[in-house]
DOBATOR-34894 format. One record per atom (N, C-alpha, C, O, CB): x negated, z, y negated. Coordinates in pm, whole numbers, padded with zeros to 5 digits, always signed. Each point is the difference from the previous one (the first is absolute). Glycine has a CB too. Example, Ala and Ser with C-alpha at 12.3 -4.5 7.8 and 13.67 -1.06 7.14 Angstrom:
! DOBATOR-34894
-01319+00780+00569 +00089+00000-00119 -00090+00000-00120 -00104+00066+00002 +00293+00059+00115 -00154-00197-00222 -00082+00006-00119 +00077+00073-00109 -00051+00017-00111 -00067-00232+00174 
This chain:
! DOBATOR-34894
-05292-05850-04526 -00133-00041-00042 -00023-00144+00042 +00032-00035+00113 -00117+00271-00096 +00028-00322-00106 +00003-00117+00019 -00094-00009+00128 -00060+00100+00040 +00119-00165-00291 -00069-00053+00310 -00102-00040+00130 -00112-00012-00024 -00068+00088+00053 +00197-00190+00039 -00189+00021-00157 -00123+00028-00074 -00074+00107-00079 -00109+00003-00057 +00186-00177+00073 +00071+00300+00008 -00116+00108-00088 -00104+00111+00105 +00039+00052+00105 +00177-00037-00326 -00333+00001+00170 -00087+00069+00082 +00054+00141-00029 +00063+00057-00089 -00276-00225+00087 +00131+00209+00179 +00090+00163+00038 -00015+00035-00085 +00099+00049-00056 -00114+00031+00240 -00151-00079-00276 -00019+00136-00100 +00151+00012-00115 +00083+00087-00026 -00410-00128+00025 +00297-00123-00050 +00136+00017-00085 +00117+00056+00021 +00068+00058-00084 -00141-00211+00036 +00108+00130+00209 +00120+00038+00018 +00024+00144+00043 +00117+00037-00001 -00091-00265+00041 -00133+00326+00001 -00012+00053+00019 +00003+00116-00114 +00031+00118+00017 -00090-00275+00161 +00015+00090-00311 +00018+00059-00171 +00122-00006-00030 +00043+00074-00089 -00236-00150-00003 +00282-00019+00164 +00115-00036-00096 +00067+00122+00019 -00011+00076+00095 +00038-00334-00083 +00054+00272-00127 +00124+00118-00035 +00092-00119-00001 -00014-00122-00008 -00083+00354-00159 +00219-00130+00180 +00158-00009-00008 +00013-00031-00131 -00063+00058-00088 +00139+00104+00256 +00044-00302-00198 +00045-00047-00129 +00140+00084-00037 +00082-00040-00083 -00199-00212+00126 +00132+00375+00034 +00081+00086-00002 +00064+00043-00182 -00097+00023-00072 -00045+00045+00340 +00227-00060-00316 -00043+00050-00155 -00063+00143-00016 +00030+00117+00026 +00168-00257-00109 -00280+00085+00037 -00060+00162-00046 +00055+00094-00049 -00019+00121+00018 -00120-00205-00054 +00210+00031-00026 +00119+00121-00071 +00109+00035-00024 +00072+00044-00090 -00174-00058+00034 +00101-00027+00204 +00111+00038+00099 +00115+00115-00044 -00029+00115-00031 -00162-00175+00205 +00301+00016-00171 +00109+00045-00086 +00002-00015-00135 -00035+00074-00092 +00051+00059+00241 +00056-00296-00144 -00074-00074-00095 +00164+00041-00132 +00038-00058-00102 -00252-00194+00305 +00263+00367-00134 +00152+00072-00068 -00031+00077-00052 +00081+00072-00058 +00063-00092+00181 -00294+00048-00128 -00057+00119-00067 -00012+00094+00047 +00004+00088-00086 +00051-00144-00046 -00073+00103+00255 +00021+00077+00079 -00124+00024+00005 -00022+00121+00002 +00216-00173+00093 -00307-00025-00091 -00099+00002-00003 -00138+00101-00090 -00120+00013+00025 +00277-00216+00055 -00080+00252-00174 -00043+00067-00093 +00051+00187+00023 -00021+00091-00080 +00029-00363-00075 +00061+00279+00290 +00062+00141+00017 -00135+00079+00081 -00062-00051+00094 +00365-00034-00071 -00323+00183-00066 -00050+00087+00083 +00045+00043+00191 -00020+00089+00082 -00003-00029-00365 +00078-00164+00273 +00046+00037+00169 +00026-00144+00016 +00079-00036+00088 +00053+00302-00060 -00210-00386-00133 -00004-00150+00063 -00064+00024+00155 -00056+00105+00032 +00008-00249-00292 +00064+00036+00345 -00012-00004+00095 -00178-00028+00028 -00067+00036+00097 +00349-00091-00088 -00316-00011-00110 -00153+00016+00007 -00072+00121-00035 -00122-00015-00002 +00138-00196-00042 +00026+00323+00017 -00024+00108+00022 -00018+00116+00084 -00052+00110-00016 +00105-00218-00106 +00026+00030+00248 -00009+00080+00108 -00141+00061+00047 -00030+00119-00008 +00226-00255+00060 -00289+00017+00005 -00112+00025+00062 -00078+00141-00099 -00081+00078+00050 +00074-00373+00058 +00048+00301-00241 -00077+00107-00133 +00060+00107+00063 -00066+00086+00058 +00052-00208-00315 +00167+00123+00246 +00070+00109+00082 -00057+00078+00064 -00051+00110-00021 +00181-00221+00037 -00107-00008+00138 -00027+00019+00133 -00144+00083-00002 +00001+00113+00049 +00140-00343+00033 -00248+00184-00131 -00133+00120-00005 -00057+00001-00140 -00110-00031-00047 +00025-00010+00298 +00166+00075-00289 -00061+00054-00187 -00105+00070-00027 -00048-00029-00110 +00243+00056+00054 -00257+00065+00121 -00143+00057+00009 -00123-00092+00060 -00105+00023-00059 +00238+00193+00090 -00138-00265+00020 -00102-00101+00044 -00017-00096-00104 -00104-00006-00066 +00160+00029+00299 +00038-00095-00250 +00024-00129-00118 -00066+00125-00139 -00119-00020-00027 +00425-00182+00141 -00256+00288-00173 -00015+00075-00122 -00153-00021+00008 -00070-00074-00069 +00285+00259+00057 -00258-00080+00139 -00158+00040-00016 -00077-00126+00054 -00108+00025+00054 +00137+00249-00014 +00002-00378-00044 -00076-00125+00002 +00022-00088-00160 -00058-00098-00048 +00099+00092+00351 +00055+00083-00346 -00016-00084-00122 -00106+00066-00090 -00088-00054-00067 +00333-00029+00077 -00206+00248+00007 -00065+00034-00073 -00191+00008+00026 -00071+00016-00099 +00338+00082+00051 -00306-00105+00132 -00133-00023+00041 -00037-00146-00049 -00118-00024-00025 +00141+00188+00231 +00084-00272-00221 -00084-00155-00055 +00018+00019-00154 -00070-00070-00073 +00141-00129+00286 -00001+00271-00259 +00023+00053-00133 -00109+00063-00089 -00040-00035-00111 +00244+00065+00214 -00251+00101-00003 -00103+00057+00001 -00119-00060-00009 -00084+00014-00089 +00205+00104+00179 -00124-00196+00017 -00196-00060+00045 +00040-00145-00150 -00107-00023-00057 +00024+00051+00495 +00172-00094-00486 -00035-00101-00135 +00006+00077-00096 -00068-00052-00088 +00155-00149+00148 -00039+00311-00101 +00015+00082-00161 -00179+00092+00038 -00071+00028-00097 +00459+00041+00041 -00432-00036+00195 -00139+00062+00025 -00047-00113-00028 -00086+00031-00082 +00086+00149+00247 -00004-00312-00152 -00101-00104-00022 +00001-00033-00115 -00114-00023-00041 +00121-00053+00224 +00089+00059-00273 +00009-00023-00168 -00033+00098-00072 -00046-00015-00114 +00208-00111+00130 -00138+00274+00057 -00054+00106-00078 +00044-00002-00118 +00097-00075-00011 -00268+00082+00122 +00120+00073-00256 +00046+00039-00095 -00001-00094-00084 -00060+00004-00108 +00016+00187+00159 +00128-00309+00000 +00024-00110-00144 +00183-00036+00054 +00061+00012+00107 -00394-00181-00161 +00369+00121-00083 +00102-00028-00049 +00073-00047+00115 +00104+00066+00007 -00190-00097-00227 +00075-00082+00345 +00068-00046+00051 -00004+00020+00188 +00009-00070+00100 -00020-00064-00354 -00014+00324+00205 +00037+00040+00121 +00105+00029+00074 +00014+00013+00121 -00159+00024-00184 +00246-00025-00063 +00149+00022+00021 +00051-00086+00090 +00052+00025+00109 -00024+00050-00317 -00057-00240+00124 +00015-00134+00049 -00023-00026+00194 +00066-00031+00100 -00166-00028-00392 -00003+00086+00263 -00075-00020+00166 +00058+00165+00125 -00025-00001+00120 -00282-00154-00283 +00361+00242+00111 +00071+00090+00057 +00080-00044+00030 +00027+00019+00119 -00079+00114-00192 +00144-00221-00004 +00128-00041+00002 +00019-00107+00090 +00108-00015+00058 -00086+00089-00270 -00160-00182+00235 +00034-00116+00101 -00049+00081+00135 +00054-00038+00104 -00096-00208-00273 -00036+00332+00178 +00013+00044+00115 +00090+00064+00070 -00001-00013+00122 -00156-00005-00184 +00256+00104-00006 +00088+00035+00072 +00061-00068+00000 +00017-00033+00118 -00033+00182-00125 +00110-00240-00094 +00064-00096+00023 -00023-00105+00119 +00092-00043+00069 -00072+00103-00290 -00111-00083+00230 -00046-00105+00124 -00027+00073+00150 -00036-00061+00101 -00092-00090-00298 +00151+00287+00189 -00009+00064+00156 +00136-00056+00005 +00015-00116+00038 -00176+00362-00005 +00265-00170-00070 +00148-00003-00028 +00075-00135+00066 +00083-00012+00090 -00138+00150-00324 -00010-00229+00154 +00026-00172+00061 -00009-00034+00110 +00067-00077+00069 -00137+00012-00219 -00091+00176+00183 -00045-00108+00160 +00087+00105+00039 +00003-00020+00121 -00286-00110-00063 +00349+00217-00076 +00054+00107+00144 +00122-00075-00033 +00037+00003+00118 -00151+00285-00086 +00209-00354-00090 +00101-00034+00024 -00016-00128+00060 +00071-00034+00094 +00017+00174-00251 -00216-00246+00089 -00014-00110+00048 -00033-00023+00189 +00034-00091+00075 -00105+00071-00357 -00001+00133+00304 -00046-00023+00115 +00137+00068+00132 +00022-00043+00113 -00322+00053-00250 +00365+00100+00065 +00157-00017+00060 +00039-00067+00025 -00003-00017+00121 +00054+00101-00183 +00041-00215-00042 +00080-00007-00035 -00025-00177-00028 +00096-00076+00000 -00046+00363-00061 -00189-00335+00040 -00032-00145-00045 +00070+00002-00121 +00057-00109-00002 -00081-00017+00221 +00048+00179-00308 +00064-00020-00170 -00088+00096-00077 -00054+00107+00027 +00331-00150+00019 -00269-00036-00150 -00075+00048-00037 +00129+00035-00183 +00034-00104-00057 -00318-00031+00268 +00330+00258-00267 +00139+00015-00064 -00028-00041-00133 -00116-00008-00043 +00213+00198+00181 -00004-00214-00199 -00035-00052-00161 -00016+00126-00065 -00070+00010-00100 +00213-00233+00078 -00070+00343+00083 -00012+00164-00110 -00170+00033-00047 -00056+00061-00091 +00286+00086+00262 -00269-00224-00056 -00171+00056+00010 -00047-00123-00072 -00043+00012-00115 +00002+00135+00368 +00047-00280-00186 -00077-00097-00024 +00029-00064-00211 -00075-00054-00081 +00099-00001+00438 +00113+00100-00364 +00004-00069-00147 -00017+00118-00098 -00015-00025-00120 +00184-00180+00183 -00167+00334-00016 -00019+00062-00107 -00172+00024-00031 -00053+00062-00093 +00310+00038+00140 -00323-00179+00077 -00154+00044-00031 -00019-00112-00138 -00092+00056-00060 -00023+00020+00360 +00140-00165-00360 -00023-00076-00066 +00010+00114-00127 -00104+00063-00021 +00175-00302+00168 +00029+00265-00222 +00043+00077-00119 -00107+00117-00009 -00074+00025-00094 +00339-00085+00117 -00252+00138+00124 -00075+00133+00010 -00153-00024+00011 -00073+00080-00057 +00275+00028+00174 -00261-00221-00042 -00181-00035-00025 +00005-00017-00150 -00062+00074-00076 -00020-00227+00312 +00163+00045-00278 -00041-00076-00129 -00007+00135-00171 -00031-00007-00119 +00196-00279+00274 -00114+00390-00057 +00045+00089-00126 -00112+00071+00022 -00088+00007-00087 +00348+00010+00059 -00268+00036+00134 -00161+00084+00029 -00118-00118-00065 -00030+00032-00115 +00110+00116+00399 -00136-00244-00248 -00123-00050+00007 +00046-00015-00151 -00057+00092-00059 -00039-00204+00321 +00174+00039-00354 +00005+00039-00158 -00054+00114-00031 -00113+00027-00041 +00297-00129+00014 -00077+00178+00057 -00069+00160-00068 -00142-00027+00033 -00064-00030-00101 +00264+00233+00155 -00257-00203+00033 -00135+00019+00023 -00100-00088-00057 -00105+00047-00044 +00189+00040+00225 -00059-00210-00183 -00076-00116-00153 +00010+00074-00083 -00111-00008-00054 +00174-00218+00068 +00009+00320-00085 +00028+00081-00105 -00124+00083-00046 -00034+00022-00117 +00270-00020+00201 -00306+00045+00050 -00099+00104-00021 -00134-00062+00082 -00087+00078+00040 +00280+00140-00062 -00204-00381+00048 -00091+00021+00078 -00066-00154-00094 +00061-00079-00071 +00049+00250+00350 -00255-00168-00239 -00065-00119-00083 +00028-00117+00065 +00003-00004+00123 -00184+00128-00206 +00202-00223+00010 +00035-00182+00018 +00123+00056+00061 +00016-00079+00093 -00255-00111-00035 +00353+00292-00049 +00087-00003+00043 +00117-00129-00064 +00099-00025+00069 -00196+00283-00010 +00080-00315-00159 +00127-00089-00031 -00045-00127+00094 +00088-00057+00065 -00019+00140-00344 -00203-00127+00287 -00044-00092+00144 +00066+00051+00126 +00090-00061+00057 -00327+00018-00147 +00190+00151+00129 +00024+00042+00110 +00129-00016+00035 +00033-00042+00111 -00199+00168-00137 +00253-00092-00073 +00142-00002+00006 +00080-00169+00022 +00093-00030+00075 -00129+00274-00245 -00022-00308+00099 +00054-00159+00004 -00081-00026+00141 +00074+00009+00098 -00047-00106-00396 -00143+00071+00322 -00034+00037+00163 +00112-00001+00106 +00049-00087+00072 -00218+00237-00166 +00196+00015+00069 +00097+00025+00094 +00113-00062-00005 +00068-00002+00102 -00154+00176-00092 +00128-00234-00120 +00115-00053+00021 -00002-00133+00068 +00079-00052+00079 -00017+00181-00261 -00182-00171+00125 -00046-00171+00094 -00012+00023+00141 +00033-00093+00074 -00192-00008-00256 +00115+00212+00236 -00033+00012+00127 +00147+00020+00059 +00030-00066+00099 -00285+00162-00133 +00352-00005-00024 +00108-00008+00020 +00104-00114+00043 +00060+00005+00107 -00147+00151-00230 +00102-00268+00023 +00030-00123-00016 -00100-00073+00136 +00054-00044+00102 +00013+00073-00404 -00193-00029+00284 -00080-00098+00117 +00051+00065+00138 +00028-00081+00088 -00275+00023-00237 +00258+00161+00172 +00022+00049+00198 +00146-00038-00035 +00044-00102+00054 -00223+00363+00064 +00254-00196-00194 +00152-00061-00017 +00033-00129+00062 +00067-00014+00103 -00066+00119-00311 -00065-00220+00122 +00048-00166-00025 -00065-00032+00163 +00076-00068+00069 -00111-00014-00406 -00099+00125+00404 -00025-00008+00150 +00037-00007+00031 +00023-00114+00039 -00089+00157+00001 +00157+00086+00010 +00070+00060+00117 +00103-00067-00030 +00056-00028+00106 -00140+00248-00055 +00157-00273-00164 +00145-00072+00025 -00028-00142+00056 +00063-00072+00077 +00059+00199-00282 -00227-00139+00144 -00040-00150+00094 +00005-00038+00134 +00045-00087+00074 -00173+00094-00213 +00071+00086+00139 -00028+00054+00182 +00140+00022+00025 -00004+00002+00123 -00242+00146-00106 +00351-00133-00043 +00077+00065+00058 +00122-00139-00038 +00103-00026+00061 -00214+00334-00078 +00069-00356-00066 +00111-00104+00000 -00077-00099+00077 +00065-00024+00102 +00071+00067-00331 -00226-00098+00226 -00056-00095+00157 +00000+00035+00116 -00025-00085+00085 -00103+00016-00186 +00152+00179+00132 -00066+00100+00151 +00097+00098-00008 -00041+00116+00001 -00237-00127+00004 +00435-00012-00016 +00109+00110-00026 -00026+00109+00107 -00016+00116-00038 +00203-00286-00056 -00191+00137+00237 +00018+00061+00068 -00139+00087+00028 +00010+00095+00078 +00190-00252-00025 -00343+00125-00120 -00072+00067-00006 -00062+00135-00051 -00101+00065+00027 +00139-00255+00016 +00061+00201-00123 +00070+00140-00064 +00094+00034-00051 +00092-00081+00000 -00225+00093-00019 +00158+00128-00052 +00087-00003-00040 +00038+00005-00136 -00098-00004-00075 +00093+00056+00265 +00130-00043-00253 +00007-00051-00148 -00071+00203-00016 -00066+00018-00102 +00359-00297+00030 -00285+00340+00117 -00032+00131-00083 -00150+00027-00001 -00051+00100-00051 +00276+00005+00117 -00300-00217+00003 -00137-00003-00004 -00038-00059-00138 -00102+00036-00059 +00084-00055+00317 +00116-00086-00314 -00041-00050-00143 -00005+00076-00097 -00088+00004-00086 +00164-00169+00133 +00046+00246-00033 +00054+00105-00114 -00088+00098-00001 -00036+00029-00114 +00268-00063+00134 -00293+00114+00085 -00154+00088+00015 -00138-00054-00042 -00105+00054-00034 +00212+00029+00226 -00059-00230-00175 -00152-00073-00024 -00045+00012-00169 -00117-00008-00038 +00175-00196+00255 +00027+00220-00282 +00033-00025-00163 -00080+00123-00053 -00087-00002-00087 +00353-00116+00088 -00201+00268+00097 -00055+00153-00074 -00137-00033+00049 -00093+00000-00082 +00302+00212+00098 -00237-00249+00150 -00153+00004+00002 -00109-00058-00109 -00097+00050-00057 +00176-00057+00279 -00025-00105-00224 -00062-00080-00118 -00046+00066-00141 -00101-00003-00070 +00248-00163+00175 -00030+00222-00111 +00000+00105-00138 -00174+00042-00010 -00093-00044-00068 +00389+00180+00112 -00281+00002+00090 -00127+00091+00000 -00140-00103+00057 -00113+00047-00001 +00286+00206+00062 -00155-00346-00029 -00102-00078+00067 -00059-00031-00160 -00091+00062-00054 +00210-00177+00331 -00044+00003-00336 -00045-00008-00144 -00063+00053-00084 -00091-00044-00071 +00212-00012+00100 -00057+00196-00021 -00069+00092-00079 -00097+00034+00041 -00049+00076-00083 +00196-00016+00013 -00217-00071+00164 -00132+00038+00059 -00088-00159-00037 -00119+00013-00027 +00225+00194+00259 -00056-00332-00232 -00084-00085-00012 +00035-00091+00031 +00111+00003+00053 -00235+00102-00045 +00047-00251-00021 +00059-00126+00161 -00115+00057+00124 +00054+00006+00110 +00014-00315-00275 -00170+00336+00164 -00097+00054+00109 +00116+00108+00110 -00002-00008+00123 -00266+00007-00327 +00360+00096+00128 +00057+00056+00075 +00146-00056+00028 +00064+00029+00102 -00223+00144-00168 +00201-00251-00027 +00176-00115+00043 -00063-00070+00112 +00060+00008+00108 +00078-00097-00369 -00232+00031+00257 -00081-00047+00168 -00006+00029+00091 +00056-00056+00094 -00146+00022-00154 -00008+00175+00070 -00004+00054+00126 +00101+00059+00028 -00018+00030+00118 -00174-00015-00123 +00307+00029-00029 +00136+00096-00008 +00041-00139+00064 +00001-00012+00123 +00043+00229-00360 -00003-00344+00135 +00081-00073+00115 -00069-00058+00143 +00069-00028+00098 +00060-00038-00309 -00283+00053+00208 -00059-00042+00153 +00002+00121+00101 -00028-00007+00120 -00144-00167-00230 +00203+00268+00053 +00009+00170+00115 +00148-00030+00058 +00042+00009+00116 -00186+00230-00288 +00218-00282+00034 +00151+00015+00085 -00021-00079+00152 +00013+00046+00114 +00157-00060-00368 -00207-00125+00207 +00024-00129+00118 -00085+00105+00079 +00070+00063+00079 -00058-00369-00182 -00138+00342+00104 -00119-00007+00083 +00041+00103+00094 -00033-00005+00118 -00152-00074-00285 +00272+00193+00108 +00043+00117+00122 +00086-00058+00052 -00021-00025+00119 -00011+00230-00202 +00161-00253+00026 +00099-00081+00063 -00016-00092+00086 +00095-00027+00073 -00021+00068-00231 -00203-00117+00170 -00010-00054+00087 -00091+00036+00152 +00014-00050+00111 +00055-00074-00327 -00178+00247+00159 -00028+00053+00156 +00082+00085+00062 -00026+00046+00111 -00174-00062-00156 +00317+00047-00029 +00067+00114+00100 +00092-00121+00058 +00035+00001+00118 -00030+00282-00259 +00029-00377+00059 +00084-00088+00083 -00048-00122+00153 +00076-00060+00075 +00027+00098-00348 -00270-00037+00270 -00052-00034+00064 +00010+00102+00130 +00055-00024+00108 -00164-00110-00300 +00030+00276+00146 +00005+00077+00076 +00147+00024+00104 -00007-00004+00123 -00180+00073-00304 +00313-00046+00107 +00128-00040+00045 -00027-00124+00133 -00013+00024+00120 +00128+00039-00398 -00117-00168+00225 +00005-00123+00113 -00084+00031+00104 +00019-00032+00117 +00020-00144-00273 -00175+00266+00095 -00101-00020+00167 +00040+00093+00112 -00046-00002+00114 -00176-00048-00241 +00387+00198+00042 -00004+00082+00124 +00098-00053+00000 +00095+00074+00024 -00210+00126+00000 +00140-00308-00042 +00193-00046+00048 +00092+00075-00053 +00116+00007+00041 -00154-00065+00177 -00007+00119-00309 +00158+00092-00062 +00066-00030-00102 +00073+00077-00063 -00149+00092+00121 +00045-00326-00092 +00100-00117-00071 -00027-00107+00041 -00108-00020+00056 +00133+00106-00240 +00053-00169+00170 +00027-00120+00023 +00002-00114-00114 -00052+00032-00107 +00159+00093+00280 -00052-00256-00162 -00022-00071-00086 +00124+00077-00117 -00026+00077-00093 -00090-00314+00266 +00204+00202-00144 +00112+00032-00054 +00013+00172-00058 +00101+00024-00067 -00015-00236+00234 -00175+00316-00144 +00018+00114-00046 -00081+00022-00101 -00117-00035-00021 +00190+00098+00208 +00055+00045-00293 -00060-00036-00151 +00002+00199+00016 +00069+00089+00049 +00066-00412-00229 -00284+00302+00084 +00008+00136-00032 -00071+00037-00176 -00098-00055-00050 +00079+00097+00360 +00108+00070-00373 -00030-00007-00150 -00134-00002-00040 -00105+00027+00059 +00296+00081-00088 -00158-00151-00103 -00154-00072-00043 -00061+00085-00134 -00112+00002-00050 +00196-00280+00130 +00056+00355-00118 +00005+00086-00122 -00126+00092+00030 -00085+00003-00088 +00363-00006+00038 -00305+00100+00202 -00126+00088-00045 -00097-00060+00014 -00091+00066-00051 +00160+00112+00099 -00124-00313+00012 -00114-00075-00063 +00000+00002-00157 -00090+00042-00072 +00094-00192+00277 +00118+00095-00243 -00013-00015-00129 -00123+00081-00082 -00111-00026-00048 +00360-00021+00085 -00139+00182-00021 -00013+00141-00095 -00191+00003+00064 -00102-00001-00067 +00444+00186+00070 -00324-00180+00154 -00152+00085+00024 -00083-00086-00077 -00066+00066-00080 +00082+00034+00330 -00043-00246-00257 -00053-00095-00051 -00067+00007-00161 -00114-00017-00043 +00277-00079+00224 -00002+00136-00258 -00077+00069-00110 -00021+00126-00027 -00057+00022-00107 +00115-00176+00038 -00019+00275+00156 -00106+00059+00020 -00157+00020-00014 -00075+00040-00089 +00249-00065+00165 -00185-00011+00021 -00114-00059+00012 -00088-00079-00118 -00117+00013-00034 +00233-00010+00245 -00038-00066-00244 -00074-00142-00143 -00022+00139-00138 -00078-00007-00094 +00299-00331+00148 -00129+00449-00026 +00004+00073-00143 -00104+00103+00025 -00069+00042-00093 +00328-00074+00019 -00278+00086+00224 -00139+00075+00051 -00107-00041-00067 -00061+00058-00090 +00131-00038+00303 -00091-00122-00165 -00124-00078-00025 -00045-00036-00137 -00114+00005-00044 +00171-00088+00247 +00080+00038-00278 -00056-00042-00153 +00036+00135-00096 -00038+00003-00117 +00093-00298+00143 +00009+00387+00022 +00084+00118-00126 -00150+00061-00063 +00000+00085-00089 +00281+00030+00248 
């Protein structure tokens, strides 16, 4: 971490580790190595996905793009339990959310009003947290990690589709938790300048949160 960077930052930063790790393809096996921690307690991780799954398809209720919002919730427990293992965040999860949001929130413009807006939306919002986070990450390498960009892209997706009021608050929740737990961190001394911890379940809780509020 550079000398000039403040604890909070450094304290956010993730590992430039590759995300997708077993880059021989190995990465894509059901017994990849980023799979362990799912392994290791598969009932805890399950019934936490399925409860953030639950409480966004209960908040969208009976319209079209509940499937959609089921799908980033479990998907995004999944992440932080490997991310917060493991600091990686894997491409099996992180690149297939692109194909699998973009196919759900379609179908769902399909049946829902101003859905062909809504839909180009999401894709802008997609593209805008995307083109960010690489920014951020090519000025400030060590301030995260490359699998925070590649996550930043699906968030964007569902942020969009809710609005810019909610691509906003979704991306000011990410920083804004990320940065009191990383504060909190420095005041009991249980990091230092130099200790990086993942940034992926800010991410996810962040829009969470942004899709609570606006769904």
């Amino acid at each position: 971490m550079p000398p000039d960077q403040s604890d909070a930052d450094a304290v956010l930063g993730t590992t430039a580790a590759d995300e997708g790790a077993g880059a021989s393809g190995t990465a894509w096996s059901r017994h990849a190595d980023w799979t362990e921690p799912l392994r290791r307690r598969p009932l805890p991780v399950a019934l936490a996905a399925l409860a953030v799954a639950a409480l966004l398809a209960w908040r969208a209720g009976p319209r079209p793009d509940a499937a959609a919002l089921a799908y980033l919730g479990a998907v995004g427990v999944v992440l932080s339990a490997v991310d917060v293992a493991l600091e990686r965040l894997p491409d099996p999860l992180t690149l297939t959310g692109y194909p699998i949001g973009a196919a759900l929130l379609g179908g769902a413009a399909l049946f829902t009003d101003g859905g062909g807006g809504r839909y180009l939306a999401a894709l802008a919002g997609m593209a805008g947290l995307g083109l960010l986070f690489a920014a951020q990450w090519f000025l400030v390498p060590r301030a995260m990690g490359f699998g925070d960009v590649k996550l930043s892209g699906v968030l964007g997706l569902y942020l969009g589709w809710f609005g810019w009021p909610a691509w906003a608050l979704g991306l000011f929740a990410m920083f804004a938790l990320g940065g009191v737990f990383a504060v909190l961190m420095l005041l009991a001394r249980r990091a230092g300048r130099r200790t990086s911890f993942p940034f992926g379940p800010f991410m996810v809780a962040g829009t969470v949160l942004a899709v609570l509020v606006h769904a």
